[in-house]
LOLUM-179623 format. One line per 8 residues: number of its first residue (from 1); for each residue x negated, y negated, z of C-alpha. Coordinates in steps of 0.001 Angstrom, whole numbers, plus 500000, padded with zeros to 6 digits. Each point is the difference from the previous one (the first is absolute). Layout:
<atoms>
NUM	X,Y,Z; ...
</atoms>
This chain:
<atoms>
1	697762,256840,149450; 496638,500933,500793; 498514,503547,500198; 496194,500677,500027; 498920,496673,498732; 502665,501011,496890; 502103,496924,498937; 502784,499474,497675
9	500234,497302,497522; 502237,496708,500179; 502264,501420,496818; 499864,503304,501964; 501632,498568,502887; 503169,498200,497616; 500412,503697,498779; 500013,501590,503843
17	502341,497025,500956; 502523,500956,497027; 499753,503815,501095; 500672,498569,503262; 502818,497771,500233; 501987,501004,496973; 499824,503963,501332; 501210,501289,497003
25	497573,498927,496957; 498030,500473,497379; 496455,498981,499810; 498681,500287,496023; 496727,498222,500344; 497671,501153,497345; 497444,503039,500299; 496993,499735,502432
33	501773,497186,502069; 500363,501811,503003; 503328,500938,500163; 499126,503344,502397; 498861,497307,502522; 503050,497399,499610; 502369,502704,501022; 497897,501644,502832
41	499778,496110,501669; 503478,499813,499598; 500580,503602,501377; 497984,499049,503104; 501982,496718,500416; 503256,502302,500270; 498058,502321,502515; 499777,496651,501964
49	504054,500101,499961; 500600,503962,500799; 497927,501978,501833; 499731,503185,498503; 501175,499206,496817; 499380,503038,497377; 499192,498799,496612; 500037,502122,496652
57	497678,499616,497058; 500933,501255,496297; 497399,499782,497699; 498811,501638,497479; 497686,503211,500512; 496718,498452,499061; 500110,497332,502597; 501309,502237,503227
65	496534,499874,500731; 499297,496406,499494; 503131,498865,502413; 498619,502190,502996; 496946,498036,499432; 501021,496583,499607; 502274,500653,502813; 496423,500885,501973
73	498866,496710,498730; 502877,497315,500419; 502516,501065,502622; 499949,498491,503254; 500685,501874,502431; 499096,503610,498652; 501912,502705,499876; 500880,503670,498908
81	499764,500726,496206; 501701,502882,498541; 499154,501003,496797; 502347,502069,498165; 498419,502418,497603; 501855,502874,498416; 497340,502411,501111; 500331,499224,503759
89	503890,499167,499511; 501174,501792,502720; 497328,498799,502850; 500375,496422,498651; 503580,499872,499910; 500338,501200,503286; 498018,496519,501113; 502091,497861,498833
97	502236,499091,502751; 496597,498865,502155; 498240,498242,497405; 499736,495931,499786; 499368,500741,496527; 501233,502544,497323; 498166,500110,496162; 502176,502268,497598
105	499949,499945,495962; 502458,499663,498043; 499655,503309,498452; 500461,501756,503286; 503314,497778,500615; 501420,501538,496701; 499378,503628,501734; 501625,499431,503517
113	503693,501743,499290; 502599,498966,501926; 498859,501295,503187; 496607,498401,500285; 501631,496626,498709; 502524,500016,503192; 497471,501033,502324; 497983,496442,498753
121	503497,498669,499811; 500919,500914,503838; 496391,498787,501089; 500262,496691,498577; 497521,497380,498855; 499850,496547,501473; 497824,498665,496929; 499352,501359,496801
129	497742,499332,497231; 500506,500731,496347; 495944,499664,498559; 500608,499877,495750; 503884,500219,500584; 500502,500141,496114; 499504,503644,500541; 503680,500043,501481
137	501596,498094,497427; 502554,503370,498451; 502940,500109,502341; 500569,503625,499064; 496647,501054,501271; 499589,501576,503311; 496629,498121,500810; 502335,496536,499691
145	503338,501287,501863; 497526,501519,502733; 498272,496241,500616; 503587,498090,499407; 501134,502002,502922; 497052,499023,502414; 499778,496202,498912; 503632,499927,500633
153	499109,500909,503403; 497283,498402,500881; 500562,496458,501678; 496804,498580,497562; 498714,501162,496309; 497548,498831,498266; 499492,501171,496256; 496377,499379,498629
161	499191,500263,496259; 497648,498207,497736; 502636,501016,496639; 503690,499276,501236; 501879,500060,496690; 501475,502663,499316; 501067,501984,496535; 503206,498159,500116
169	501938,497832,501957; 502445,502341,501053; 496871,501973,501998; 499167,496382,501473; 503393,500474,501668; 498753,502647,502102; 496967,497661,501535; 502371,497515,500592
177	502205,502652,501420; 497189,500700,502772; 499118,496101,500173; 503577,499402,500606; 502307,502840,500620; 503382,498396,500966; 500010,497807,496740; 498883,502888,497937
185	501380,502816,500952; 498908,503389,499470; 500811,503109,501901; 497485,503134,499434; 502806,502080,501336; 501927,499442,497387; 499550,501685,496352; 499496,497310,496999
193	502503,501156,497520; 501417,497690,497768; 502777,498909,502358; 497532,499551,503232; 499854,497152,501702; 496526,499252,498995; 500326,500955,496792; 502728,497581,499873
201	497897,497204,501903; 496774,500622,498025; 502367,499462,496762; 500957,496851,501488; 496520,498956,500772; 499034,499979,496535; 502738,498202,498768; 499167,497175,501933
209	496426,500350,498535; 501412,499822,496841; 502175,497211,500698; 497468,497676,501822; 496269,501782,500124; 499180,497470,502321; 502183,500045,503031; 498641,503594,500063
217	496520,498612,500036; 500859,497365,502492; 501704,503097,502338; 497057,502157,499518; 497183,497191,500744; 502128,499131,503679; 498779,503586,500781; 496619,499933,498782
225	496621,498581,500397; 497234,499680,496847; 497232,499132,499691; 496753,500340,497399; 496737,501205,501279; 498473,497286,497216; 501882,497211,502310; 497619,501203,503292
233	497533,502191,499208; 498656,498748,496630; 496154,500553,501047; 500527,503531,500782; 501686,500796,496732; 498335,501508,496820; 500557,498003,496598; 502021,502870,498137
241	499972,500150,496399; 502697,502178,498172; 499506,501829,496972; 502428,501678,498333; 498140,502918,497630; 502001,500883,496924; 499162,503808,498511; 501382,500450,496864
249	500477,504010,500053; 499145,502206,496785; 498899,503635,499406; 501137,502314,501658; 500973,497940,502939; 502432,498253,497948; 501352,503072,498380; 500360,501101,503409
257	501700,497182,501146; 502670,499765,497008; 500907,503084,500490; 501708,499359,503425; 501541,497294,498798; 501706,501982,497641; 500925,502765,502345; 503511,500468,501761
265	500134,499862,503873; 500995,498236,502766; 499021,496509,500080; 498312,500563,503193; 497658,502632,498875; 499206,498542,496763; 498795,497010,501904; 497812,502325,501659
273	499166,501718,497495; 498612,496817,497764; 498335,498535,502776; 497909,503133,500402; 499507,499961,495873; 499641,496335,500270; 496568,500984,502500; 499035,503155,498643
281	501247,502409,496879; 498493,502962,502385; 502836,499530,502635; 502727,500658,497548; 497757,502883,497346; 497359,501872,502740; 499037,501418,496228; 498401,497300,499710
289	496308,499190,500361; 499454,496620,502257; 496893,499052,498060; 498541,500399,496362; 496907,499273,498234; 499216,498696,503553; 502582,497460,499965; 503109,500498,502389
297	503248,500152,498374; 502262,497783,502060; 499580,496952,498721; 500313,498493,503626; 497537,501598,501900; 497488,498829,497037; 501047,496574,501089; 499805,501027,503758
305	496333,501086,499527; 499022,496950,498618; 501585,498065,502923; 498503,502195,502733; 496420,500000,498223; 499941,496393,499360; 501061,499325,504427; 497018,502754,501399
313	497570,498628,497933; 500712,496422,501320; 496613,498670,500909; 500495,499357,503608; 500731,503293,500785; 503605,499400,501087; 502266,501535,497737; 502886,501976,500902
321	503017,501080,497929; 503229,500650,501692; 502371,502031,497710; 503787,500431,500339; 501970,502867,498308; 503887,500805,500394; 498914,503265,498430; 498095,502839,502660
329	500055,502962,498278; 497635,500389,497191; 498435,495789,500843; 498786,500240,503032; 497570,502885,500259; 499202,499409,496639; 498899,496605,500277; 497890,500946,503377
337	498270,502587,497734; 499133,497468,496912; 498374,497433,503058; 498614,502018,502081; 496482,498561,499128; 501472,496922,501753; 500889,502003,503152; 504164,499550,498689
345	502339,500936,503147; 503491,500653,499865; 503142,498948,502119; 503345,501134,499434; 503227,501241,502144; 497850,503375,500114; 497079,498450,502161; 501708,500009,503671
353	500047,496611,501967; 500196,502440,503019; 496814,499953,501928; 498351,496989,498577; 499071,502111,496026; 501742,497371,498306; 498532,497217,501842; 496633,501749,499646
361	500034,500040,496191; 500947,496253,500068; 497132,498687,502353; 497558,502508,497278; 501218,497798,497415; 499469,496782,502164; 497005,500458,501194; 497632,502718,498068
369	498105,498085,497426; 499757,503254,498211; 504167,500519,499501; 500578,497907,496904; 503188,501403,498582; 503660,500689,502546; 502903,501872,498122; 503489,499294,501794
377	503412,500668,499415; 503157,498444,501655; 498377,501253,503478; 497522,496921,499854; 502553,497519,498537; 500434,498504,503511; 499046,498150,502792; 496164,501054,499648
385	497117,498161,499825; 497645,500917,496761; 498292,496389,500292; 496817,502358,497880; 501502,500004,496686; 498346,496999,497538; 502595,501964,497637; 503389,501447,499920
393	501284,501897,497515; 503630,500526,498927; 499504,503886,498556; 503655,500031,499873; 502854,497071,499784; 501626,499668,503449; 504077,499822,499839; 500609,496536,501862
401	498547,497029,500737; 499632,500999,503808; 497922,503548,498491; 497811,497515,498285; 499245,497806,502483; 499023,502236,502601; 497837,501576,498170; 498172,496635,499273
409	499907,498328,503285; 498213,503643,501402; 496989,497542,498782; 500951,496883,499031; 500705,498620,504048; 497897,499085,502719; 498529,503199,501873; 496943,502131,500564
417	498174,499165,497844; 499751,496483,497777; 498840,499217,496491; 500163,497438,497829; 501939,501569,497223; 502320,502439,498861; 500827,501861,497005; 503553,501570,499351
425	500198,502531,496672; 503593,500760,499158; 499516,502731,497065; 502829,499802,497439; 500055,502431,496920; 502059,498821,497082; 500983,502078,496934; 500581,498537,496065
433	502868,498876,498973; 503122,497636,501532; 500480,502614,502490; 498641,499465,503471; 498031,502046,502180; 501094,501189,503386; 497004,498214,501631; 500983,496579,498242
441	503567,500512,500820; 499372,500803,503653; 497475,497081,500070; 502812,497568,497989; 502505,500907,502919; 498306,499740,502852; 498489,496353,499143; 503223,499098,499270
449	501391,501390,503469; 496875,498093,501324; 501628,496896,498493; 503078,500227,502349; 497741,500866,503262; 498402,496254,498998; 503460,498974,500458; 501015,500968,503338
457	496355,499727,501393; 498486,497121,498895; 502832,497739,498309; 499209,499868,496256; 503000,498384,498005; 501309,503428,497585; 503241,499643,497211; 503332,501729,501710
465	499635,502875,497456; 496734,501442,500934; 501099,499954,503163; 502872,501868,499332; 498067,502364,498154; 497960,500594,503108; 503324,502001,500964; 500885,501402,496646
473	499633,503009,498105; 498129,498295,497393; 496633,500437,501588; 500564,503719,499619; 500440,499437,495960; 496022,499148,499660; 499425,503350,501225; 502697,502012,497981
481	498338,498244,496804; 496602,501478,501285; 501190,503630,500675; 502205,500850,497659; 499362,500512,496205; 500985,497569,497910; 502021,501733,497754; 501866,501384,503652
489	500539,496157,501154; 501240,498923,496781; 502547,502330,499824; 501376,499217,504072; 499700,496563,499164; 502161,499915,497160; 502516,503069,501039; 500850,496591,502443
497	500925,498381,497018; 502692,501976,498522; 503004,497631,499152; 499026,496893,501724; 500518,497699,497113; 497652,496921,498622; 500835,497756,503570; 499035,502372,502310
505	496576,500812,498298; 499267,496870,499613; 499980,499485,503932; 498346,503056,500956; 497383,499146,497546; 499276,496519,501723; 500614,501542,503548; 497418,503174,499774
513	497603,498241,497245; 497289,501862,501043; 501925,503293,499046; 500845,498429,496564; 496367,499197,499089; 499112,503164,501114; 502572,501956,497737; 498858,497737,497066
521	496772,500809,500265; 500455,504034,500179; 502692,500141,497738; 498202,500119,496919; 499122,503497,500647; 503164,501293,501835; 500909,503492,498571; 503213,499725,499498
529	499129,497103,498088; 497645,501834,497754; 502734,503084,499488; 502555,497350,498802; 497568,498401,497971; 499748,503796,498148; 503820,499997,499434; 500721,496513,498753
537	497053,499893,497797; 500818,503087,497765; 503127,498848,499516; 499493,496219,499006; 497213,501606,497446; 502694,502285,498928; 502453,497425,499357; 497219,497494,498149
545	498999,502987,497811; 503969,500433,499163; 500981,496250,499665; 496763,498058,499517; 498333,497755,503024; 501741,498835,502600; 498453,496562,500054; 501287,498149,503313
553	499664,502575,503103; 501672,498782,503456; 498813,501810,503199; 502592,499361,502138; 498588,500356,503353; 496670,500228,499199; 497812,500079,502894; 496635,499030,498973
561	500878,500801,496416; 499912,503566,499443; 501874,500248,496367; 497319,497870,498307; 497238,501115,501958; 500948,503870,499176; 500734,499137,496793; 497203,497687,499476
569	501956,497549,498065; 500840,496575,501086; 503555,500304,501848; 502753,497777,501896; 499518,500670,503570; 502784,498638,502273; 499970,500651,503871; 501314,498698,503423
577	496581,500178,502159; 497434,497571,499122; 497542,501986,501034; 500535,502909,497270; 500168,497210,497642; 496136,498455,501246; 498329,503543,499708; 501603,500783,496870
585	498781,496699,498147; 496622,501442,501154; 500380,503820,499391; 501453,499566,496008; 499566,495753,499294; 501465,500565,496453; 503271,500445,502016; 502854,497007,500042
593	500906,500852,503638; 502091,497409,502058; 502200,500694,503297; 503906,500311,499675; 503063,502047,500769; 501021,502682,497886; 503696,498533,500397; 498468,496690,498337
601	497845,500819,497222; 498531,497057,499215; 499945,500641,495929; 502206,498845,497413; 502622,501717,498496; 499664,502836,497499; 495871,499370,499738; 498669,503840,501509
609	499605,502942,498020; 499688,502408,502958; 500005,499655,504149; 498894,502439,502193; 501291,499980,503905; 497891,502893,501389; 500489,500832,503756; 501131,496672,501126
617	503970,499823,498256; 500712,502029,503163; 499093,497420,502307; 502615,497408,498591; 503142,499632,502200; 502565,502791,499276; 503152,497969,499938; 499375,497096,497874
625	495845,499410,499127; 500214,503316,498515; 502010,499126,497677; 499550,496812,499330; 496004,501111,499230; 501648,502647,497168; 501885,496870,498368; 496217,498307,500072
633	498518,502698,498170; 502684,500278,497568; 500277,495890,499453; 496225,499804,499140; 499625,502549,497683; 501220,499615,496130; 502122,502436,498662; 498508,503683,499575
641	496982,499053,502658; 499594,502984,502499; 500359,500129,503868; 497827,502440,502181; 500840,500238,504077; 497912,502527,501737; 501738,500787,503825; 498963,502303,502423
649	501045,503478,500016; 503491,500715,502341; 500543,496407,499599; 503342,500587,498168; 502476,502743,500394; 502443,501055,496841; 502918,497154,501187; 496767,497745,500246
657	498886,500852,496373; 503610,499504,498414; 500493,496826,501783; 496400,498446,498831; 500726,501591,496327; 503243,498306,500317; 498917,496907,500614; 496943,499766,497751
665	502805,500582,497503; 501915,496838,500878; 497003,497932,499922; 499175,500676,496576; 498305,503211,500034; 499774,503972,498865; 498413,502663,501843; 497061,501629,497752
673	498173,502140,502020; 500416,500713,503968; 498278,502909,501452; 498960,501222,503386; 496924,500893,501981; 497699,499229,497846; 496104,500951,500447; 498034,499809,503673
681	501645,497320,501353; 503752,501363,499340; 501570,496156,498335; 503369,500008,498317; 499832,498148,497110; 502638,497985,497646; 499425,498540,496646; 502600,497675,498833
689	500165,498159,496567; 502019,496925,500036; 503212,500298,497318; 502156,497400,500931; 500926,497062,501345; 501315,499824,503369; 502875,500919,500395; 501086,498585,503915
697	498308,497970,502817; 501792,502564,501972; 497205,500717,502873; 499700,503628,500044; 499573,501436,503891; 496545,502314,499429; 499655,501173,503526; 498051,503161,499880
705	499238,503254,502074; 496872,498702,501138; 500515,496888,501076; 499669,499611,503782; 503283,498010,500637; 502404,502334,497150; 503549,498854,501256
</atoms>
């Protein structure tokens, strides 16, 4: 293909010929390769075939504008381009019908109704092309039932996008879905309840990904055509260098920041809501000044000063910072204020692609030596050429791997404008203690989402489990660990835990180790921890001061060690997770901690003078480990030591209380003390001193009111 002395390149051609021959496929070649051009040449190949043949372009809204040009530029023979813009709706709709070629974003596909959608529906489309198609990846969306509708159509499709992989694999179903309709069916007439057939077939989908990740690969790759701008277009490429920032937070930015975490909301909102404290204390206290003693408070624009100084003082002259926010409201403005002595401009969803302003501010930060610094939001996250930047800066952590990558390759590709090198910022604040922070959380995620993306696009070897975790709720746990507060997470985590006996830990524990660790290392300063601590204490003091020292003390259930490291007196410490009993050698080493079942002491005979179970004796099985736990306690102790359990409040109702009292009685003990409600936490409490032998290996049933599976 040949138009005013413009040619295409060999690998350009492979790409046009796949387009071409395959009619329904998916071209995923890099950033900056070209792919605009690939599926115009094929276009114009199928023009060859039909006379007349209409075509449809969805794209996102910052490159409308770019299509009608490289449409100018490559097709052969011309034609009429209609632009669809929602300020000229009307007038451009009505063109449609007589246009070769039709340029709408996928914005204004979410808004057409019904009526509008069978109009384009009733007109029909002969070809249409999909440019970044992982914006119609949510089957529930209107934007992706709209375009299913018209590729289903259309006698050719081709999908463009430079980041295929989706969030999950079930929303790679719907791009195979387009790529392949008959073999993956999906109706956007039909609702996707539970019982839908796609819901149904998308269900299916991933079980076969779980099953065997790679005949999924293998299906996907039959459809799809990748390659690596490094592979052809090496000399055009900056050398990128990554650098992740860290910004420990403190002040008031910190306070600021805690005290979301420790708020109640939505999870949704709170994210919000930390990302914004995670940037800026201002955006979640306006009472708050944004500077003292000449210093700004948010701890990351200090850091994003020193990155913007340090590229427009570059020697050469050549500088330019190109800054991405999730966050508008409160960044944006801002941050074109604070640079304004480096002529800062701004784009975001508010600056109109309608009559070229959008494409205006772009070329300004191309081409005007004197434009150092661009601030953009999601509305510059595509398609886009920013070639300027020698730096981008990640003000904010994108949500996927796709987020992240578009916002890199804006620079890092061949374009306008070449360089040698590139620098990429990402900006991570972290907070003390085990507990992360959103932005490492976020950042944690999305590399490991990037991980599986490798997988499908490039063929890196990964274990079976990560890639089922691709597909699991366990990549949301990073980020419930980051927004909620520690003592909030503790307490879901181990309401889970109720009754499921020594076994079952022991496999959730290996299965979700990163949620162990986690707990291990914020448990030392759980509350309810600390408010048992305040009723066990006075009462082993009060029994020593009666009776003497009580020499040999057995936590039972330990955790990290909280009796001796409350007490601060070497203790017994026995516990099912390993990873309570690693942090608690560390947090109190005079402890004797080792990992065990509280069904299995492993002590002799007759050789404690007091154990203490506190909040754990509920999460023994009812039926038989409850019991059998109670015998423990009463076997190690010598006659006259004590027994203190500490259970949650409402654990037990009064046939409950009888049947435990009961019990303890059989197994060699009597009931001292056993009150209810007791101090901010609300525990029930029993002390038991051991009187007898026992007196039957009769296994008492000890199911309770709160235990989730009470028969």
């Amino acid at each position: 293909m040949k138009k005013n002395n413009i040619k295409l390149h060999p690998f350009q051609y492979e790409g046009a010929y796949k387009l071409y021959s395959e009619k329904r496929f998916l071209l995923a070649d890099d950033m900056g390769m070209f792919k605009t051009a690939q599926a115009i040449f094929a276009n114009s190949k199928f023009r060859e075939k039909k006379k007349n043949l209409r075509t449809l372009i969805v794209c996102p809204t910052s490159v409308r504008e770019h299509w009608a040009n490289e449409l100018n530029k490559w097709s052969y023979p011309g034609g009429d381009i209609n632009v669809i813009h929602s300020n000229n709706f009307k007038e451009s709709f009505g063109k449609v019908k007589q246009s070769t070629w039709n340029i709408i974003s996928y914005p204004l596909m979410s808004c057409l109704g019904d009526d509008l959608g069978d109009k384009l529906r009733k007109i029909g489309f002969h070809h249409v092309i999909a440019d970044e198609v992982h914006n119609a990846k949510n089957p529930a969306a209107l934007r992706t039932r709209a375009l299913k509708t018209l590729v289903d159509q259309a006698d050719y499709a081709s999908l463009l996008s430079g980041t295929p992989i989706p969030n999950t694999v079930s929303d790679l179903y719907v791009l195979m879905s387009m790529l392949d309709p008959s073999e993956y069916p999906f109706d956007p007439s039909e609702g996707i309840d539970d019982n839908s057939n796609l819901k149904i077939a998308r269900q299916k989908f991933t079980q076969l990904y779980l099953s065997n990740p790679q005949i999924v690969k293998e299906l996907f790759h039959k459809k799809m055509l990748r390659r690596e701008a490094g592979d052809y277009l090496s000399e055009q490429i900056p050398q990128v260098k990554n650098h992740k920032i860290e910004i420990p937070l403190s002040g008031r930015h910190l306070e600021t920041y805690l005290s979301v975490v420790g708020e109640e909301m939505p999870i949704g909102r709170k994210i919000m809501n930390l990302a914004k404290a995670t940037l800026d204390p201002f955006l979640i206290d306006s009472s708050l000044p944004r500077t003292s003693r000449g210093k700004s408070i948010s701890d990351k624009y200090a850091a994003l000063d020193d990155i913007v100084e340090k590229e427009v003082s570059r020697k050469d002259g050549k500088g330019k910072v190109l800054i991405f926010s999730n966050l508008k409201t409160g960044v944006v403005d801002n941050l074109t204020e604070r640079y304004k002595a480096h002529r800062a401009i701004k784009i975001t969803g508010d600056v109109t692609a309608g009559g070229g302003k959008r494409e205006a501010a772009r070329l300004e930060f191309q081409r005007d030596p004197k434009t150092k610094v661009l601030i953009a939001t999601s509305a510059m996250n595509e398609g886009v050429d920013l070639t300027a930047a020698t730096a981008i800066v990640d003000l904010t952590i994108p949500y996927t791997p796709a987020e992240r990558n578009q916002r890199w390759k804006r620079s890092h590709r061949p374009g306008e404008i070449k360089k040698d090198k590139l620098d990429i910022y990402t900006l991570c604040t972290t907070i003390p203690g085990p507990q992360q922070s959103l932005d490492s959380a976020l950042i944690g995620m999305v590399d490991s989402k990037e991980e599986v993306a490798s997988y499908f696009l490039k063929g890196i070897q990964m274990s079976r489990e990560d890639l089922r975790n691709f597909d699991s709720v366990t990549k949301v746990s990073t980020i419930k660990m980051a927004t909620d507060s520690p003592n909030k997470y503790i307490l879901q985590y181990y309401l889970k835990w109720r009754g499921i006996g020594g076994e079952r830990a022991s496999k959730k524990i290996e299965k979700f180790s990163e949620n162990s660790k986690y707990i291990s290392e914020i448990y030392p300063n759980f509350n309810m921890t600390k408010n048992a601590s305040k009723i066990y204490i006075p009462i082993i003091k009060k029994i020593e001061e009666k009776e003497g020292a009580l020499k040999r003390k057995v936590d039972i259930g330990c955790g990290p060690g909280m009796l001796g490291f409350h007490l601060d007196e070497p203790t017994i410490g026995i516990d099912i997770s390993p990873d309570m009993i690693e942090v608690g050698k560390k947090l109190y080493p005079k402890n004797n901690l080792m990992v065990g079942n509280m069904d299995k002491l492993p002590l002799e005979k007759d050789t404690a003078d007091l154990t203490v179970c506190s909040l754990s004796y509920q999460m023994a099985e009812p039926t038989k480990e409850r019991a059998r736990s109670l015998k423990e306690m009463s076997r190690v102790l010598r006659d006259g030591g004590y027994s203190v359990i500490t259970i949650p409040k409402n654990y037990m109702d009064k046939k409950d209380e009888t049947g435990f009292e009961n019990a303890a009685s059989d197994y060699g003990f009597s009931i001292k003390d056993h009150q209810k409600e007791v101090g901010p936490s609300k525990i029930d409490f029993y002390v038991l001193q051991k009187t007898h032998d026992s007196l039957t290996n009769k296994l008492h049933d000890l199911s309770w009111k709160g235990d989730p599976r009470r028969k």
